[in-house]
C-alpha positions in Angstrom: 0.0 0.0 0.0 1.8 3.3 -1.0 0.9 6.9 0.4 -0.8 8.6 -2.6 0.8 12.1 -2.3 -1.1 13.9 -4.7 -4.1 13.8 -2.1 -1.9 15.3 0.9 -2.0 18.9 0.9 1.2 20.9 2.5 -0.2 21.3 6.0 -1.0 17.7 6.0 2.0 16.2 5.2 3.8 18.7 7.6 1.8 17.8 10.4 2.5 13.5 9.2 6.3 14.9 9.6 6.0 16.8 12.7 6.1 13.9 15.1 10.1 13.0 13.5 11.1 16.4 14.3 10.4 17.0 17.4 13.2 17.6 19.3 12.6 15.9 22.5 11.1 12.6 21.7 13.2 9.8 21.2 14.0 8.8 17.3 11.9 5.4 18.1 8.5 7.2 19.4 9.0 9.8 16.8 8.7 6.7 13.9 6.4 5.4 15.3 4.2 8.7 15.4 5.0 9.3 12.2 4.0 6.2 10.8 0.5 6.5 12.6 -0.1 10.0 11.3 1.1 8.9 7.6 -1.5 5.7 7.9 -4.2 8.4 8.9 -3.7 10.6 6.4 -3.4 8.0 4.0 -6.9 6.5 4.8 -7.6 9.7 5.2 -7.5 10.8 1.3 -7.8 7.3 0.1 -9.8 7.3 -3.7 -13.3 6.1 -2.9 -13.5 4.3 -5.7 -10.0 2.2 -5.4 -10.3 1.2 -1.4 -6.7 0.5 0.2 -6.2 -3.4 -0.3 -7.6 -4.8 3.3 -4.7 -7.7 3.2 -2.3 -5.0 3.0 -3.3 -2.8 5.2 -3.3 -6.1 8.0 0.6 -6.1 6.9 0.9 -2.7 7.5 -0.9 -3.1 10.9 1.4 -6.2 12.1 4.4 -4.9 11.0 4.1 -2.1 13.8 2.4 -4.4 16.4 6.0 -5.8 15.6 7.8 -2.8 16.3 5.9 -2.0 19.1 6.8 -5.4 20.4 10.6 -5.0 20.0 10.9 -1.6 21.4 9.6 -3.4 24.4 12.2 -6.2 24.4 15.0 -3.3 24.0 13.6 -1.7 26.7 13.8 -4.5 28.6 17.2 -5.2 27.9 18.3 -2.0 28.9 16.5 -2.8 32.0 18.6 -6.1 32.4 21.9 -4.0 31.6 22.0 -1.9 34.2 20.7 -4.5 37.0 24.2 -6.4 35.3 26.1 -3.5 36.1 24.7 -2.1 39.1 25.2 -5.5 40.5 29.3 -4.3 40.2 29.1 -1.9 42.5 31.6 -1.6 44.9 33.5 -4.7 43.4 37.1 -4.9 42.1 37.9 -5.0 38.7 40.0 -5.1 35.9 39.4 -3.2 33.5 41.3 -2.3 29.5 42.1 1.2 29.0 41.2 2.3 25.4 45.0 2.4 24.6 45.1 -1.2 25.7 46.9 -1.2 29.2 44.8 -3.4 32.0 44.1 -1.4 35.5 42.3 -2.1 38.8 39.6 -0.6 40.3 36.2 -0.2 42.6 33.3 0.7 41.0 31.4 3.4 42.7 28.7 3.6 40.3 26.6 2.3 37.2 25.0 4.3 34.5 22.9 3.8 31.4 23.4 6.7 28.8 20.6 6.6 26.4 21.2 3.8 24.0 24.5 3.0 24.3 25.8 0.4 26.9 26.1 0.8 30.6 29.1 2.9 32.1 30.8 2.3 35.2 32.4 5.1 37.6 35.8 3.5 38.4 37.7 6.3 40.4 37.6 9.3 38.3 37.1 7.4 34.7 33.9 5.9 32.9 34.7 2.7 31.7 32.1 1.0 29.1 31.1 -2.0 30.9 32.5 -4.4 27.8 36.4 -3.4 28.9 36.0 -5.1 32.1 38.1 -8.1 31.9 37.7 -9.6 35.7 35.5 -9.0 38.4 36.7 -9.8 42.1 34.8 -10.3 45.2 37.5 -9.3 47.4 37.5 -4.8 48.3 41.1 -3.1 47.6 42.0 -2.3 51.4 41.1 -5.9 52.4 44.0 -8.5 54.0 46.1 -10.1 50.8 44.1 -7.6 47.8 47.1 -6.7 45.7 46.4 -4.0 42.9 48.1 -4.3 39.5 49.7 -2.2 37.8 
């Protein structure tokens, strides 16, 4: 089913566009409010006489039950991330440095930044959870903790 374009006047099709450029809504929800404004507006000014295809439309409608769907399982994810890396807290580990040497350190906090993956407050750095190499049970000031260099 295509979006006959001839039928849209200019306000219309600004106002199917508005919801992508809105500043402070996420990329996903704006999407996904643009693509319920353009299936509006494309019933909307539909020819009378030529009906959208009903088996299409159904396509249409599962595809973003789909994508509905998924943005839940990301969200969820995200969810699971930071559980994973709050779970670090205030354990040793070893960590790579982006120019490759491995230090030690406590980490005193866990963050999720948007999309990206979670970030852990070792001392003064962030470190991307995926550079930590070992997690240890054991605190740096306890009896036998040695730090590496």
């Amino acid at each position: 089913m295509t979006l006959p374009t001839s039928g849209l006047s200019g306000a219309s099709a600004a106002a199917a566009a508005a919801g992508a450029s809105t500043p402070e809504k996420s990329k996903t929800l704006g999407d996904r409010d643009t693509f319920l404004k353009l299936l509006v507006a494309q019933l909307k000014y539909q020819d009378p006489s030529k009906p959208a295809d009903s088996t299409q439309f159904l396509a249409q409608t599962a595809q973003f039950t789909q994508v509905e769907k998924l943005e839940g399982i990301a969200d969820m994810l995200k969810g699971q991330q930071l559980i994973t890396a709050s779970s670090l807290v205030g354990k040793t580990v070893e960590y790579m440095t982006p120019d490759g040497a491995k230090l030690n350190g406590v980490i005193s906090a866990a963050k999720l930044n948007g999309d990206s993956e979670p970030m852990l407050r070792i001392g003064g750095a962030e470190v991307p959870l995926s550079k930590v190499t070992e997690v240890q049970e054991i605190k740096p000031d306890a009896p036998g903790a040695t730090a590496k260099p």
